[in-house]
C-alpha positions as CSV (number, residue, x, y, z in Angstrom):
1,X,0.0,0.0,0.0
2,X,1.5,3.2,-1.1
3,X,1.5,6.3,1.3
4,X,0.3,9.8,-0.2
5,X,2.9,12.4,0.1
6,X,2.4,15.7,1.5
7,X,4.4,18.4,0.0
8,X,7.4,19.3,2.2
9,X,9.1,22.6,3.7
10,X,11.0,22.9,-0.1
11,X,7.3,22.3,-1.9
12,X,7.2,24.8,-5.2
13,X,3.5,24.5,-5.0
14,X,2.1,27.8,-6.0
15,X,-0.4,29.3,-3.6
16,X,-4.2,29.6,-4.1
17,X,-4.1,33.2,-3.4
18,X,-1.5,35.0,-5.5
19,X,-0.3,38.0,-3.7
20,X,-1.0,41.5,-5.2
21,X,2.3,43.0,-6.9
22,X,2.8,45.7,-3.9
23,X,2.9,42.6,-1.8
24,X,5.0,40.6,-3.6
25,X,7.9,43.2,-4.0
26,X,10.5,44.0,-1.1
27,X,10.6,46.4,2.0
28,X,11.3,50.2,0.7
29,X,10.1,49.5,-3.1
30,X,7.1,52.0,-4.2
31,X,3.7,50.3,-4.5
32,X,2.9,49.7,-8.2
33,X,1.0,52.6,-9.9
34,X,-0.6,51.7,-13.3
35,X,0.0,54.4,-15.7
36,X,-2.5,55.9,-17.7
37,X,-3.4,55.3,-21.0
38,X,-2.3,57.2,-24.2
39,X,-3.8,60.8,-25.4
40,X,-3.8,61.9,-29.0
41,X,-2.5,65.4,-29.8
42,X,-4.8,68.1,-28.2
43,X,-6.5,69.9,-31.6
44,X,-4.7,73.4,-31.7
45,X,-6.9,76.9,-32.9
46,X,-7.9,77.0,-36.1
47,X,-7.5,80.5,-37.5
48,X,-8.9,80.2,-40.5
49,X,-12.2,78.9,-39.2
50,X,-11.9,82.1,-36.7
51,X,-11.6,84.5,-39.6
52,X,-14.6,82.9,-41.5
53,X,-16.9,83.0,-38.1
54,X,-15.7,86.7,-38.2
55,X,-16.4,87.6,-41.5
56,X,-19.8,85.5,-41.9
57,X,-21.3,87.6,-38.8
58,X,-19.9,90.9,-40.3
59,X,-21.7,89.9,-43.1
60,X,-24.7,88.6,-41.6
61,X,-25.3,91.8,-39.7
62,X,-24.8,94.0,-43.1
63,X,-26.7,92.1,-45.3
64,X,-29.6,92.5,-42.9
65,X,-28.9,96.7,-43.6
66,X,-30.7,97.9,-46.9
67,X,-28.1,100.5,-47.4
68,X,-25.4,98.1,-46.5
69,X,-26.4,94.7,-48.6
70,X,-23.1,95.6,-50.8
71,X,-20.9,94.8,-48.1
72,X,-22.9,91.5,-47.0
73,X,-22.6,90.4,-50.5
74,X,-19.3,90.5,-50.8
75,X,-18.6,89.3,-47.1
76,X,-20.7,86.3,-46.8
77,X,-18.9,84.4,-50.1
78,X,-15.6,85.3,-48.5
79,X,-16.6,83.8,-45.4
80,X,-18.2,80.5,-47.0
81,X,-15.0,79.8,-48.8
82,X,-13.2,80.3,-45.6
83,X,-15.3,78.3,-43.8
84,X,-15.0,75.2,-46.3
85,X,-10.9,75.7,-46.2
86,X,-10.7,75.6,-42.3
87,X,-12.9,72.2,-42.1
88,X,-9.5,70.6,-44.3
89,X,-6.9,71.6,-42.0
90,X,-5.6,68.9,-40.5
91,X,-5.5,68.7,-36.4
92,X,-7.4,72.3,-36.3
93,X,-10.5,72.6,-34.1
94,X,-13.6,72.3,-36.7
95,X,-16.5,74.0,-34.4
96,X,-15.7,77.6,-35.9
97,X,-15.6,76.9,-39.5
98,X,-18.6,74.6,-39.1
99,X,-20.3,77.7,-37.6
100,X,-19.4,80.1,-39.9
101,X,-20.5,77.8,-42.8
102,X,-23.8,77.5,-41.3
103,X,-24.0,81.4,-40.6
104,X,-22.6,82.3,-44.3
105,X,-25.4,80.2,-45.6
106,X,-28.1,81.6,-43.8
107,X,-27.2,85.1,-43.8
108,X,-27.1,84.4,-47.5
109,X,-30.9,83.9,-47.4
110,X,-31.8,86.7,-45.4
111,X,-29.8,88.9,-48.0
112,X,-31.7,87.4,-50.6
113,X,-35.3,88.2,-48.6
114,X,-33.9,91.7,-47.9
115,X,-32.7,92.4,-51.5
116,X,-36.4,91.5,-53.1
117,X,-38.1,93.4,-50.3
118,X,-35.9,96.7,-51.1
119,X,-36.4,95.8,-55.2
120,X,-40.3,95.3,-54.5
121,X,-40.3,98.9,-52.6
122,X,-38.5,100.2,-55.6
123,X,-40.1,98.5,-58.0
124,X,-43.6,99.8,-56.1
125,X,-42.5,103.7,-56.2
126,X,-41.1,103.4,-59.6
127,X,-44.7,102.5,-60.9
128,X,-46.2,105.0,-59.2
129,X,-45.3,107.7,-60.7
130,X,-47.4,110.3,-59.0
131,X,-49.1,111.7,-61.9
132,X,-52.3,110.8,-61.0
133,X,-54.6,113.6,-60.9
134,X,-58.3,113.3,-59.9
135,X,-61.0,115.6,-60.4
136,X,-64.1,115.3,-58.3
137,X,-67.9,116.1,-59.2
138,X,-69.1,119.3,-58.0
139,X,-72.1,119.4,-55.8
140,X,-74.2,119.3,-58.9
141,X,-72.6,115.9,-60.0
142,X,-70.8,117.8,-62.9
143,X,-67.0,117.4,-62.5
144,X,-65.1,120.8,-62.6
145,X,-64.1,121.6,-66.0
146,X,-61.1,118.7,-66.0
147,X,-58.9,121.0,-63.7
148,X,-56.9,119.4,-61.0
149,X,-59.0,119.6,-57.8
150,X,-57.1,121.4,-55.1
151,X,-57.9,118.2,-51.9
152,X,-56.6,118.0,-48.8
153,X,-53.2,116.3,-48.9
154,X,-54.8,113.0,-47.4
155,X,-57.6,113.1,-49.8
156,X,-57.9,110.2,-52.0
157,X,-56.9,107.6,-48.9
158,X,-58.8,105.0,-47.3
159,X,-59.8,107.7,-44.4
160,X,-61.0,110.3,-46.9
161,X,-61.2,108.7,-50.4
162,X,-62.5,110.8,-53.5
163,X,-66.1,110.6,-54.3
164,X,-67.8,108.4,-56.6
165,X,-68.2,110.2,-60.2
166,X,-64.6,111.7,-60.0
167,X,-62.4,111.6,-62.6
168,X,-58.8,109.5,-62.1
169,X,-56.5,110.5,-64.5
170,X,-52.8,109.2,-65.5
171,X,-50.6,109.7,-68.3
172,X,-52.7,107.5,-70.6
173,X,-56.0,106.2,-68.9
174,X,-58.7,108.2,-67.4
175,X,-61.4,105.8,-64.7
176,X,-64.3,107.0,-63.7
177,X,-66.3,104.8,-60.9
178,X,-69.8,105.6,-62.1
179,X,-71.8,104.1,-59.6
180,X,-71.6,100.8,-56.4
181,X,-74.7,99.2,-56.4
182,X,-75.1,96.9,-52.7
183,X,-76.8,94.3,-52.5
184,X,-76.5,92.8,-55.6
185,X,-77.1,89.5,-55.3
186,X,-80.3,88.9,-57.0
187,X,-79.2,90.8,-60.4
188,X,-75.4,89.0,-60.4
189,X,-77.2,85.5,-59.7
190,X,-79.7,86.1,-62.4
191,X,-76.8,87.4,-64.9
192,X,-75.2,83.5,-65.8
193,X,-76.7,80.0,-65.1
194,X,-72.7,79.4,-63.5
195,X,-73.1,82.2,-61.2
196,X,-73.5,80.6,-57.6
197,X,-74.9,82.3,-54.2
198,X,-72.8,84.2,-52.3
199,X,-71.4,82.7,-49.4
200,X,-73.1,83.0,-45.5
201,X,-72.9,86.5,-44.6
202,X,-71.9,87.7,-47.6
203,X,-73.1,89.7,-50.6
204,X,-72.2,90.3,-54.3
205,X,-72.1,94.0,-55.2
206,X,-71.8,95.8,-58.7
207,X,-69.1,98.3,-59.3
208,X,-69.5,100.6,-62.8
209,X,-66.9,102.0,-64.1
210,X,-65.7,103.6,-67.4
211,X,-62.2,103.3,-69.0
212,X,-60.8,106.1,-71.5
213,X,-57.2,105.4,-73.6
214,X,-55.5,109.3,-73.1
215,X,-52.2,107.3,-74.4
216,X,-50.0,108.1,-78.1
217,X,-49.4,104.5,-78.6
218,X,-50.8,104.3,-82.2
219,X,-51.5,100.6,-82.2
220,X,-53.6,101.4,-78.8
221,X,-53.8,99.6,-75.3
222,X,-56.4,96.9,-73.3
223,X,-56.8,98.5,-70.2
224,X,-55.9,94.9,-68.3
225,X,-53.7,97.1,-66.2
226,X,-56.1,99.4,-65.0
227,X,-57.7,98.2,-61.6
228,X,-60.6,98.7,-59.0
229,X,-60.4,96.4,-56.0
230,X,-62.8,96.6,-52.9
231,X,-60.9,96.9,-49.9
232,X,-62.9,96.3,-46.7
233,X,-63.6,98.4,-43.3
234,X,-60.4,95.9,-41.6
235,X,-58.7,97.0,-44.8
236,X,-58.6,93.3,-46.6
237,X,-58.8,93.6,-50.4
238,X,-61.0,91.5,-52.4
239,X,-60.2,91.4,-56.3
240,X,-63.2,91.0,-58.9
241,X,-61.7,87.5,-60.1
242,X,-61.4,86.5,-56.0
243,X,-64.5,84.1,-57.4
244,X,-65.9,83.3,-60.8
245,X,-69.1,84.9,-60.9
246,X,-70.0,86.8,-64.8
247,X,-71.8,90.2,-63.6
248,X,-74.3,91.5,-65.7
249,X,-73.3,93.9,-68.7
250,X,-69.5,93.6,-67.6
251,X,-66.5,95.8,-68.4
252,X,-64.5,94.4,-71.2
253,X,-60.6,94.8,-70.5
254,X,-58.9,92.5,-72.8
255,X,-60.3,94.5,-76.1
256,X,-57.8,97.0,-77.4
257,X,-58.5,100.6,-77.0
258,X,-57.2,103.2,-79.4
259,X,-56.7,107.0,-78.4
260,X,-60.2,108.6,-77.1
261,X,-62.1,105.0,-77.1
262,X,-63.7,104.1,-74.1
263,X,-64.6,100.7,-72.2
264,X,-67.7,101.0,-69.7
265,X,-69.4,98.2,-67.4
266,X,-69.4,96.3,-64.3
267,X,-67.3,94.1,-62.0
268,X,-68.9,92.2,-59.2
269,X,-67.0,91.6,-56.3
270,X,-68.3,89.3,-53.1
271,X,-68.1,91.1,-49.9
272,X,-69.2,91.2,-46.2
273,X,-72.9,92.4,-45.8
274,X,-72.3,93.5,-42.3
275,X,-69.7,96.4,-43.4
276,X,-70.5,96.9,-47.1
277,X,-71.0,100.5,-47.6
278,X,-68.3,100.8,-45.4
279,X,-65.5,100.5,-47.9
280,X,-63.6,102.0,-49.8
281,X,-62.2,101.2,-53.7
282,X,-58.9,101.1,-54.6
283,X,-58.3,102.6,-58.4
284,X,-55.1,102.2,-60.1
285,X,-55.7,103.8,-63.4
286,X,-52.9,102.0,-65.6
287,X,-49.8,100.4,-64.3
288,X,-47.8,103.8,-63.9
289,X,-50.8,105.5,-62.5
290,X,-50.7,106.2,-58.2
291,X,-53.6,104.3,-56.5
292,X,-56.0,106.0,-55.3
293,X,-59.4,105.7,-52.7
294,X,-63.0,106.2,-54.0
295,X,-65.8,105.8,-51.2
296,X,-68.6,103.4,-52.1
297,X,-71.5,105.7,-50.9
């Protein structure tokens, strides 16, 4: 029978429990520290990207100035470019350039909203020309022998519009609103089989006017250009082809008018009941004529 041995004072028997490196070193050696793990190369300023942030907000800020969109224009392209270089640069923060991209960009658009707003203002005063002269009837109903009537400075606005029956002159038409007939809505449905009711609360009214060619354009004009909206009491304008309704004995303004010819009828325009005869009509007479306000009563 054979005797198990039992492992001796010299035994190289490793232990169960491994002692922990600071343990296992001598007396007077520092405890084991583990060192800490690699960093890359910290990203260093990125100029560029700083110039484009800079120039993209100098050019934001001026392209948001009417009198300065000249500058932004030339700022904000500078600035994009800039922006675009400084996100290639290699090791260079990004943030900046990423933000002056995004700025150039939408300063861009804003230019482009201011730009069309100043062109449409221009655009606006360029066509009206201010040589609209009106001539209103005399108590009598007669106008005043086609002299310039000498108003108020605010006459012919939507607080003290012209009367009806005066005369609205430009350079080459002359409008006359004739008469506003409220209430309409019997005569206008009646006109055409297409023409529906007006909707709840609403009515159809009949505006006559007459259009006369003053121009020197020998092969003549369609007064297409010349217009009369309704604009209500909360001053909302409402345009004769708003809704297809065919009024009765209507104006005809596609047909070519020669010097001296004339154009009379109606449009019909749908309009609140409740504030009807408390509007006013806008007249433009011709696209280089001022508008002007003609009461409806």
């Amino acid at each position: 029978m054979t005797t198990p041995e039992f492992p001796g004072a010299g035994s190289q028997q490793p232990s169960p429990h491994p002692q922990h490196p600071q343990y296992a070193q001598g007396a007077g050696v520092p405890p084991y520290t583990p060192s800490a793990p690699p960093t890359g190369p910290q990203k260093q300023l990125n100029i560029v990207g700083l110039i484009a942030l800079i120039t993209a907000v100098l050019g934001f800020i001026f392209a948001c100035i009417p009198g300065a969109l000249i500058v932004g224009w030339v700022l904000l392209p500078i600035a994009f470019i800039l922006a675009i270089v400084s996100l290639f640069l290699k090791d260079k923060a990004k943030w900046m350039g990423i933000t002056a991209l995004i700025t150039s960009v939408v300063g861009t658009i804003v230019g482009v909203v201011v730009f069309t707003a100043v062109v449409a203002t221009s655009f606006d005063s360029a066509f009206g020309s201010g040589d609209t002269k009106v001539v209103e009837p005399s108590k009598d109903g007669a106008t005043d022998g086609g002299a310039k009537t000498e108003a108020a400075t605010n006459a012919g606005t939507r607080e003290s519009p012209y009367a009806i029956g005066s005369v609205i002159e430009s350079k080459d038409w002359r409008v006359v609103v004739n008469s506003v007939t409220l209430a309409a809505t019997d005569a206008v449905v009646a006109a055409s089989q297409i023409n529906e009711p007006p909707a709840a609360g609403s009515e159809y009214i009949l505006v006559n006017y007459s259009v006369t060619y003053t121009g020197d354009d020998g092969n003549g004009q369609m007064p297409a250009f010349v217009s009369v909206e309704y604009v209500t009491a909360e001053g909302k304008t409402i345009n004769s082809f708003d809704k297809l309704v065919i009024a009765p004995e209507p104006i005809d303004s596609t047909s070519t008018l020669y010097k001296g010819a004339s154009a009379t009828g109606n449009a019909v325009f749908e309009v609140p009941s409740a504030s009807a005869g408390q509007a006013t009509l806008a007249v433009r007479p011709g696209m280089l004529g001022d508008k002007v306000f003609v009461a409806t009563k």
